[in-house]
N, C-alpha and C positions, 0 to 999 in steps of 0.2 A: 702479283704484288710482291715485293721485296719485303722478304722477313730477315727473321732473327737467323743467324749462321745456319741451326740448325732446324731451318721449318717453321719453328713456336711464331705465334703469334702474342703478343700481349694484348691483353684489352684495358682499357680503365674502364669500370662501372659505374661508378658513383665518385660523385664529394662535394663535402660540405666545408665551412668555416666560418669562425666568427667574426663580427660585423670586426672590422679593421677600427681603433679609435688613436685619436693622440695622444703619446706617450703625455703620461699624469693627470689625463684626465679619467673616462669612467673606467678604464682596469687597473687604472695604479695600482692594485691593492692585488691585481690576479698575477701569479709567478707564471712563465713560458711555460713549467711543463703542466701546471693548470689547463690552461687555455690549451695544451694540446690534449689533457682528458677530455676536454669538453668537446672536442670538436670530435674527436677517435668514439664518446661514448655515441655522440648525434650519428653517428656517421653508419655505427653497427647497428642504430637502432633505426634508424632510417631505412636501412636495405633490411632488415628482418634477418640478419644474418646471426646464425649461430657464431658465438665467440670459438669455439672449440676449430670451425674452417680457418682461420686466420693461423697459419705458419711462422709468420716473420711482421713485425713493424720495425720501420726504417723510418727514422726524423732528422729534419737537417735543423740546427741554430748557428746561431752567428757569435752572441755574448751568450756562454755555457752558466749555470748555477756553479760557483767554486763549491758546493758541498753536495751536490748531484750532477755531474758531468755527462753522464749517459742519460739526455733527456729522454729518448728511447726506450731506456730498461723502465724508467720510474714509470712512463705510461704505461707500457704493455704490462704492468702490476696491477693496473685496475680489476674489478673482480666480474667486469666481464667476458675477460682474456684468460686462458690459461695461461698456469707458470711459467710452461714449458716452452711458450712463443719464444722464437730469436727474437733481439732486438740490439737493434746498434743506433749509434747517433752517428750524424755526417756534417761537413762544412764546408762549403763551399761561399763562401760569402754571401754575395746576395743571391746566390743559382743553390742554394744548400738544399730546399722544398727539391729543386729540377734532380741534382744528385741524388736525395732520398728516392726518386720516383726512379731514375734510371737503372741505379742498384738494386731495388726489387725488381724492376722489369726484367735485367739480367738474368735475376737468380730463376726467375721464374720460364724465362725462356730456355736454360740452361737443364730446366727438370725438375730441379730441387726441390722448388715449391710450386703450390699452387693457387694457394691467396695469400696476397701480401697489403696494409696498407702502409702506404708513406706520405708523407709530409712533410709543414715544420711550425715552430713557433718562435714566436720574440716577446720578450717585455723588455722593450728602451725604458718601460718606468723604475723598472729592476736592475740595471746594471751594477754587478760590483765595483764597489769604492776601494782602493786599494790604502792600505798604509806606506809610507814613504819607506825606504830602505834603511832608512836608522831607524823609526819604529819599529820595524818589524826583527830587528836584529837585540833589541832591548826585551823584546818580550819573548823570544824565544829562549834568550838569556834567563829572564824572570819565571819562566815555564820551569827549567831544568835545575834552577840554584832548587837547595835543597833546606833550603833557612829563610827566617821572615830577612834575616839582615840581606843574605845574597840577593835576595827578588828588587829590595830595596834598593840595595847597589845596582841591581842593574839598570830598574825603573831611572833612577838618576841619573843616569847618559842621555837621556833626551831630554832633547833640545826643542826649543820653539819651532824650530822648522821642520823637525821630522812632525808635527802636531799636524802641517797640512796637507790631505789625502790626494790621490793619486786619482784622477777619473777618467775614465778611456776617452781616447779619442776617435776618430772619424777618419782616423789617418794612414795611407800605407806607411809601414816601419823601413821597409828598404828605402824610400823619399823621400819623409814627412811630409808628405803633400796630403793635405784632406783632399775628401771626395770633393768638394764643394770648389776647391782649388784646383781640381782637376778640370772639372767641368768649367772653367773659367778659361785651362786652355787651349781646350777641345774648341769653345765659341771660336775663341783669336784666330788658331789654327784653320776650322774650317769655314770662319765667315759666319758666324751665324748672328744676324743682326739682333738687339736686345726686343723690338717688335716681335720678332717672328717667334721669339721666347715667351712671349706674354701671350701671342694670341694662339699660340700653341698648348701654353695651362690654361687660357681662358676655357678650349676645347674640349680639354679634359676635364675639367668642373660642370662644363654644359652636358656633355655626353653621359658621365656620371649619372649627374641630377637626373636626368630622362630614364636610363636604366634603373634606377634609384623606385622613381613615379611610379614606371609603368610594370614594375617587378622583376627584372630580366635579371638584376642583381641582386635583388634580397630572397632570389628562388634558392641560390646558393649559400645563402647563410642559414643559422641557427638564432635565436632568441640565447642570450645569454643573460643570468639575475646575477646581479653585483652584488657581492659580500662584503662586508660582513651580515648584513641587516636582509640579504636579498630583499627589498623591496621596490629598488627599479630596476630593468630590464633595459638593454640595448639591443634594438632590431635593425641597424643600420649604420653604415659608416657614418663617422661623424668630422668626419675629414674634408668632403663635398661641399660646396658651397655655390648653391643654387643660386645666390644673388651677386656672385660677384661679375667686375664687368671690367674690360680691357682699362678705362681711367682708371680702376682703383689696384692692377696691375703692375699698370705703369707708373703709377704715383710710389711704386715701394722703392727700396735704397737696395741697389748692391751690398750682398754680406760678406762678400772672400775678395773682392775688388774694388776697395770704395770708391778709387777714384775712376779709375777706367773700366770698372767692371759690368756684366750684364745679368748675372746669375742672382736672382735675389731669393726672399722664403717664397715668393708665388708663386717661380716658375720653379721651384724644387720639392722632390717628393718630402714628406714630414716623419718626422720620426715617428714610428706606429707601435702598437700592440695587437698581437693576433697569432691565431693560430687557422693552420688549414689541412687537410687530408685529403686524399684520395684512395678506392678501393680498387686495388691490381687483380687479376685472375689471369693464368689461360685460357685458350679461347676456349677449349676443350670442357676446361672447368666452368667456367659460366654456361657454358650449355647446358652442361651436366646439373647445376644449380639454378637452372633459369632465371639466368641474368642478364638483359639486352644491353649490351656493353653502349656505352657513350659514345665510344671509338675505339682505335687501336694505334698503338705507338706505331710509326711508319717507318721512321728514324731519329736520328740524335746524334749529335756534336757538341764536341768541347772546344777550346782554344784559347791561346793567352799568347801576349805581348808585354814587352820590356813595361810595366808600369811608369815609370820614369817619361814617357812616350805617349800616348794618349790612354790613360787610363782605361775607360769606359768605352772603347771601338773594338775591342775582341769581338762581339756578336755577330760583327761585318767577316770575320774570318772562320766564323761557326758556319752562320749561314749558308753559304755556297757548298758546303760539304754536306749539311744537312739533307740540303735538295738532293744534288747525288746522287748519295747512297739512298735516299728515296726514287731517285728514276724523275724526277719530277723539275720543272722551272717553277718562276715567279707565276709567269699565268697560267699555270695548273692551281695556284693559290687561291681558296676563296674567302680566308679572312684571315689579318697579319696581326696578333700582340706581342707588343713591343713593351718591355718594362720600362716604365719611365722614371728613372733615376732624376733627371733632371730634362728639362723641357731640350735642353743646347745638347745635353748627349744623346737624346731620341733622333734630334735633328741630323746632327753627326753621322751617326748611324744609317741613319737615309740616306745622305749625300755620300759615303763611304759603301754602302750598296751600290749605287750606280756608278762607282770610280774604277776605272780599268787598273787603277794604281793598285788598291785593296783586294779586287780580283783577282791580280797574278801575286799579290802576298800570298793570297790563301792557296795558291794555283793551280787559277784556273786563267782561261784565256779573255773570256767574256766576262761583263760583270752580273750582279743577279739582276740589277734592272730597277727601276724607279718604280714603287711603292704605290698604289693606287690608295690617297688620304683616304676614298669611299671606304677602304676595308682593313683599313688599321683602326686598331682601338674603340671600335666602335661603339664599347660603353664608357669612352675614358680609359684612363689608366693610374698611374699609381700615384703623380702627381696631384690628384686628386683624393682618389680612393685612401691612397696610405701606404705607405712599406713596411710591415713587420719581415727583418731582412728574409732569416727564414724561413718565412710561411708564404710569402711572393709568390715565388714558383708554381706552388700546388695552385692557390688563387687564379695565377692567368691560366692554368692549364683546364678549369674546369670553367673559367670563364669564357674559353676559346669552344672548349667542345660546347656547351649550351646554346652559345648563339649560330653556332654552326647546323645542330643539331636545328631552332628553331629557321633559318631560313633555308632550310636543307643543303648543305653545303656539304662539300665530301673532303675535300683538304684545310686545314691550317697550318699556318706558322708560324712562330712564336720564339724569341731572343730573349735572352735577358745576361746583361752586364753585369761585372759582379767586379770586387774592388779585389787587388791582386793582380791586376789588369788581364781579367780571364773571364770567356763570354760563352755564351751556352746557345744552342738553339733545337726546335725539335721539329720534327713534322708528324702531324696527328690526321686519322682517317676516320672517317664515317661510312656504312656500308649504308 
């Protein structure tokens, strides 16, 4: 088996996270690095694990808190962690969860440590509101005068239009292309008809629902009480939509293409809140702790392309190195997730798998091969479920090992797209 440089093995153990909801609906009110206590306290308390074994947590976000940056340090503060735990934050766009888990997995391959958890968290309800550039040039002014008149004089340089606020966008800054625009011309680009978009989220709502039912995906969550009042409880995504059906797919409008476009809100993932974990060890160390790991990291790749270009197909350039350096093809595979950013960029993705052109990008001479739909996504995926950007990663990762684990499967593989035009992939093992 193909390890780490040096021998190490990593294992993942355990993880949990909470149910995924729509940004402003039931966590409006929970801040990213909340939802990452909640899921880090379920997570220690789940495994029975002494706080004092955890060495390091690693968290990845997307939109940081401007007055707690290291979402990171403020969790490992809880008081079931000692002080003394390392902690850092990471960012990797929508692969920030994949980066927090690989940088532990390093560290711990590497010796240094021996339990590590990583994750990540998002509140899209939280985003900071910025002030405009003459606002904020008025009040730093008004901060520093040292009289009621100078605060005053400064106050009175603005203007009506410094009054209105600055609110992130969804956009790369090298481009200004939105994600949403991107994936619009990803479709053009590789053909991907506006049908095969809809009945592609229809699959991921159905899939969802079923794992939803039958528990396959509420095994991995936590019960979270909403604040202020806790008096209700969310036990489930709230994203899924068990009734919807390809008419009512179809009947929606293009949002980033009116006129010619295919990409609408059905077949696109929703903006989410959530947070996710996972528990890293050596193999050495879970033994030694009696903990029958989940699986163990096999490999992992990174890779990025000109943005400007097709955004969201970096994971077609992961991929094939992932294999690789695991020893392994497409049919040593026995179950594929694929983040679904958007229905047309999953699609992409497949069709830039099988393309001899994307193969010798990444190069190699073959390409990985045509996807068997039986063993992708097979509880849905994110189009459904939800994207909190940074907590994704950890999510498919413990979604892959579970279902792996329940039809007894020995490999996964698993991509995920990330804006920055940089794509992640991993290969996970089950003994």
């Amino acid at each position: 088996m193909p390890r780490f440089g040096n021998g190490r093995r990593v294992a993942i153990v355990a993880g949990v996270r909470t149910p995924f909801t729509r940004a402003g609906t039931a966590f409006k009110s929970i801040s990213a690095i909340d939802l990452g206590k909640l899921c880090v306290a379920e997570l220690i308390q789940r495994t029975n694990l002494s706080g004092d074994e955890v060495e390091a947590l690693v968290f990845g976000t997307v939109i940081p808190s401007v007055v707690a940056p290291n979402i990171a340090r403020e969790i490992s503060l809880m008081p079931l962690l000692p002080k003394g735990v390392q902690a850092f934050s990471v960012s990797r766009a929508c692969a920030s969860a994949n980066q927090a888990i690989t940088d532990a997995a390093d560290q711990i391959a590497l010796g240094h440590i021996g339990v590590a958890i990583a994750g990540g968290a998002e509140s899209l309800s939280n985003v900071p509101i910025l002030h405009s550039q003459g606002m904020a040039d008025a009040l730093v002014k008004a901060s520093k005068a040292k009289s009621l008149g100078g605060r005053l004089k400064a106050l009175s340089a603005i203007r009506p239009r410094d009054l209105v606020p600055i609110t992130p966008a969804i956009a790369e800054p090298s481009t200004g292309e939105t994600m949403g625009q991107s994936a619009e011309k990803m479709a053009k680009i590789n053909h991907i008809p506006r049908e095969e978009q809809d009945q592609f989220a229809l699959r991921s709502h159905r899939l969802a629902a079923a794992g939803t039912a039958d528990g396959r995906l509420t095994r991995e969550m936590m019960p979270v009480y909403v604040p202020p009042r806790f008096e209700s409880v969310v036990t489930t995504d709230n994203g899924i939509r068990s009734d919807t059906s390809y008419e009512q797919l179809a009947a929606l409008k293009p949002v980033f293409d009116r006129r010619y476009g295919s990409v609408t809100a059905g077949n696109s993932s929703p903006l989410t809140d959530g947070g996710a974990c996972v528990l890293l060890m050596s193999e050495e160390k879970a033994k030694a702790l009696g903990y029958p790991p989940l699986g163990f990291i096999r490999s992992y790749a990174y890779a990025a392309l000109d943005p400007g270009e097709q955004l969201l197909q970096a994971p077609v350039l992961a991929a094939p190195v992932a294999l690789a350096r695991a020893g392994l093809t497409l049919k040593d595979i026995d179950l594929v997730e694929m983040h679904e950013a958007f229905a047309a960029q999953v699609l992409s993705n497949l069709r830039g798998l099988e393309s001899k052109y994307w193969a010798e990008r990444a190069g190699f001479s073959e390409p990985v091969g045509a996807v068997d739909q039986a063993r992708l996504n097979v509880m849905g995926g994110s189009v459904a479920i939800g994207h909190p950007f940074g907590a994704t990663g950890s999510r498919i990762t413990v979604t892959l090992l579970n279902e792996l684990e329940r039809r007894n499967g020995q490999f996964g593989l698993m991509t995920v797209c990330a804006a920055g035009g940089m794509g992640f992939a991993m290969v996970v093992e089950r003994e």
